[in-house]
Each structure stands twice: as structure tokens, then as C-alpha cells.
Backbone as a ProteinNet text record, in pm:
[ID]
protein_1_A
[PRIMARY]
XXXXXXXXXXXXXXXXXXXXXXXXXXXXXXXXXXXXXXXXXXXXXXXXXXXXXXXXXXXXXXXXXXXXXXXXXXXXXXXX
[TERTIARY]
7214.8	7091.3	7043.9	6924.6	6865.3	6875.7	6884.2	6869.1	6702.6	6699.9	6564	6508.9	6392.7	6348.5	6252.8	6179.2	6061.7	6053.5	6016.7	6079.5	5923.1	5881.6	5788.2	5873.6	5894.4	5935.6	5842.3	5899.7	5834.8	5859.5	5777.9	5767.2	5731.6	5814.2	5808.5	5721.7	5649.3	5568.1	5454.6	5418	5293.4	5241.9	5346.9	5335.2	5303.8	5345.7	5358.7	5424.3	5414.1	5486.1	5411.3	5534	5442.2	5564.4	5481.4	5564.4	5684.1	5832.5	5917.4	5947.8	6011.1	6096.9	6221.3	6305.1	6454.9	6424.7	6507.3	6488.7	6512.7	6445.5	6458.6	6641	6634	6757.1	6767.5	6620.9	6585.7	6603.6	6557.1	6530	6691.6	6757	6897.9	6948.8	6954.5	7037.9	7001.9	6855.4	6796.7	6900.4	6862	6900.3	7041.8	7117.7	7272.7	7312.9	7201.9	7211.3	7197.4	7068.9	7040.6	7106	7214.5	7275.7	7407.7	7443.5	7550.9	7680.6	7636	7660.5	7715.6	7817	7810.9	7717.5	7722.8	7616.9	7491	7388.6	7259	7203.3	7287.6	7196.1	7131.6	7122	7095.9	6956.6	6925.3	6781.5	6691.2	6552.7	6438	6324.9	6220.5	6079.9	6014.1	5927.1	5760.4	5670.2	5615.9	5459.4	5364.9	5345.9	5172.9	5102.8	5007.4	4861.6	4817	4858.1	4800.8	4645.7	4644	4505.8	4478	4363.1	4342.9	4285.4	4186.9	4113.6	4245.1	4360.2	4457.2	4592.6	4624.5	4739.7	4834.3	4807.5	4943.5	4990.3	5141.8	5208.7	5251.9	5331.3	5413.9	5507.5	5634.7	5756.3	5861	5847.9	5940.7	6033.1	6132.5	6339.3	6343.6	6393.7	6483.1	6559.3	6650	6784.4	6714.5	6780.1	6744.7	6761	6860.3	6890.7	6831.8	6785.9	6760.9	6642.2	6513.2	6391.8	6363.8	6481.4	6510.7	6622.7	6649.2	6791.5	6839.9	6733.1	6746.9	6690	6716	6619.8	6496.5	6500.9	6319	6324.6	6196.2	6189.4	6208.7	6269.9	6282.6	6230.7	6130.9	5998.6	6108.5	6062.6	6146.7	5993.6	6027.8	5935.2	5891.4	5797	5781.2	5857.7	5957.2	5983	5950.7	5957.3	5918.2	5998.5
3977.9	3949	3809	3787.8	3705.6	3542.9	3409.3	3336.2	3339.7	3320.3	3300.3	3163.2	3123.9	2973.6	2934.3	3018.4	2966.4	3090.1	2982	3010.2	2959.6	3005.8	2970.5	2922.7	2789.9	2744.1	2625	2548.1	2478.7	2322.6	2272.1	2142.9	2050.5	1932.1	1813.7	1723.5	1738.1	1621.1	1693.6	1803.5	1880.7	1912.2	1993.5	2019.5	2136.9	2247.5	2349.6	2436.8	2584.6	2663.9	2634.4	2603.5	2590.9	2648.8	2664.5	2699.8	2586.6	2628	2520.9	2553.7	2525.6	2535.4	2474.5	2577.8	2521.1	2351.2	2224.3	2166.1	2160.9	2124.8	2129.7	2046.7	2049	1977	1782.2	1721.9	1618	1570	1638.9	1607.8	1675.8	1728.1	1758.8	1594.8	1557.4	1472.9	1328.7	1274.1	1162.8	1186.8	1315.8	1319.7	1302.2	1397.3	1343.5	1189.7	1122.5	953.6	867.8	975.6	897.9	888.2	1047.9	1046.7	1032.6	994.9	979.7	1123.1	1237.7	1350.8	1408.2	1505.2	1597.9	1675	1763	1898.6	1839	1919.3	1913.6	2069.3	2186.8	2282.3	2341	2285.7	2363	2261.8	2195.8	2152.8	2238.3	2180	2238.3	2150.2	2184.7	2063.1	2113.8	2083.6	2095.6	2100.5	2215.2	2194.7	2171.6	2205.1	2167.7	2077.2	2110.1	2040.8	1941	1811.4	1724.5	1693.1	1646	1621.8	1756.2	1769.3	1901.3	1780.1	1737.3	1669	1596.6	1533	1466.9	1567.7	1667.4	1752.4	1697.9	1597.1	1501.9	1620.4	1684.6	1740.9	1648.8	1752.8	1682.9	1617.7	1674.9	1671.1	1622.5	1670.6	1684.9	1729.7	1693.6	1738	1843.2	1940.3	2000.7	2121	2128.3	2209.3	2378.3	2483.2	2637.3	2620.6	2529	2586.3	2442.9	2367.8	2219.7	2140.9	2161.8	2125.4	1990.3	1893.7	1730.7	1729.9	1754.2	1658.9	1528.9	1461.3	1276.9	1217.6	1119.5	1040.6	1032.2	969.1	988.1	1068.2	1101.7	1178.9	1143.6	1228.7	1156.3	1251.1	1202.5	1279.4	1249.6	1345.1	1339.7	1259.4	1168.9	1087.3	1203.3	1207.6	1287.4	1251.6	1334.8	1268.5	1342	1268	1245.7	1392.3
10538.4	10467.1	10505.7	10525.8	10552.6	10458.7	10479.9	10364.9	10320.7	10209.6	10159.4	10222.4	10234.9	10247.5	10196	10099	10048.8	9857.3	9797.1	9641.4	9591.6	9440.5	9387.7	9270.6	9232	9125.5	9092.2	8924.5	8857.4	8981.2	8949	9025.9	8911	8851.7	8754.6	8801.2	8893.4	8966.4	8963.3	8986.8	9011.7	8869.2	8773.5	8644.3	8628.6	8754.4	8715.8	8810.5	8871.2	8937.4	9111.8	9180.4	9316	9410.6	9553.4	9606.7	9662.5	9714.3	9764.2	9852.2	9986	10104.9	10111	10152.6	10255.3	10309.3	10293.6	10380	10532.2	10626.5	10743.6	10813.2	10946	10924.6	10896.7	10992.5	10976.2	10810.1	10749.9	10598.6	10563.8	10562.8	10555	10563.2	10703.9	10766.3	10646.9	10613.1	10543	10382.5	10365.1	10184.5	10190.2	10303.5	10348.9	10341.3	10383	10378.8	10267.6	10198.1	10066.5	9947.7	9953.4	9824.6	9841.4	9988.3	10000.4	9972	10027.8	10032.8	10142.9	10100	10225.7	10289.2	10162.8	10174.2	10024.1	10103.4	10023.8	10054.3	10032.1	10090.5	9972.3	9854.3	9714.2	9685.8	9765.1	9729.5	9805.3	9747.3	9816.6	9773.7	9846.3	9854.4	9814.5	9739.7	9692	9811.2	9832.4	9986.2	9869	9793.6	9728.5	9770.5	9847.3	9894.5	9814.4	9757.9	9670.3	9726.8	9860.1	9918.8	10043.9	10037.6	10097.7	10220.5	10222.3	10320.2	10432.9	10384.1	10479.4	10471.4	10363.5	10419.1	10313	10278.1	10214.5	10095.7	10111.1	10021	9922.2	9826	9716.6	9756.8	9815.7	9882.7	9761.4	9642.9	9521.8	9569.5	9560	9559.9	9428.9	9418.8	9323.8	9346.4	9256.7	9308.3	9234.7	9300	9288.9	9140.4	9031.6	8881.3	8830	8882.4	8801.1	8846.1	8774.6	8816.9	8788.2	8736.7	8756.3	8764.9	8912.1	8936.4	8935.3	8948.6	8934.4	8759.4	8747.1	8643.2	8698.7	8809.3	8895.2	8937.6	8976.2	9131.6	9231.4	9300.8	9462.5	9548.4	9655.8	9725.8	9844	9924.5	10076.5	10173.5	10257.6	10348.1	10464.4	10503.2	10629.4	10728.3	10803.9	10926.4	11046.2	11163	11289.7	11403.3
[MASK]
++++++++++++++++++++++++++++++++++++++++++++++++++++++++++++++++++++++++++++++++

């Protein structure tokens, strides 16, 4: 069976149900850095279109069972 990669869940930053994605591996490797982790494969990102005119997403973090995993939020940076 296939993994899933794209989920419609609640987003704490948006304030309501949006769609999320698998992180990529780039964004794997950063959150690996940031939280000082092995594995991060139980997160996923917010795409919601905040600005339509420049593209700029949400890029909200949250786990498949926990729609605040942090005290803040933590947005993943675009990378290269």
C-alpha cells in the first residue's frame, strides 16, 4: 500500500481544516536539525495559499494526532 502524503487536517495558524503534505527530504533533514531528532516522519506542513498574488504558503508543522505540537508554532523556511 502506498504511503499517504497529503491529509486535510485542522491547521492552528490558519484556523481551520486545510490541506497538509509529507515533508520533503530537505525539510526532513532542517527539522532533523532543529529539534534535534532522529526521525520526524509523523509531521506534516500546512500548503494553504496565505497570499495568492506571491504563492507564500502557511508551512505550519503538525503531527497526524497533535494539531500543536510546540508551545509556538514552528513554520518550516522554504528551502532551496
Amino acid at each position: 500500500m502506498a504511503t499517504q502524503r497529503t491529509m486535510t487536517d485542522y491547521c492552528v495558524t490558519c484556523g481551520g481544516d486545510q490541506v497538509h503534505r509529507r515533508l520533503d527530504r530537505k525539510e526532513e533533514d532542517w527539522l532533523k536539525e532543529r529539534l534535534g531528532r532522529a526521525g520526524v516522519g509523523e509531521f506534516w506542513l500546512c500548503v494553504n495559499v496565505l497570499d495568492p498574488d506571491t504563492g507564500r504558503q502557511c508551512r505550519n508543522l503538525r503531527t497526524g494526532f497533535n494539531k500543536k505540537p510546540f508551545a509556538a508554532p514552528i513554520k518550516a523556511p522554504v528551502l532551496e
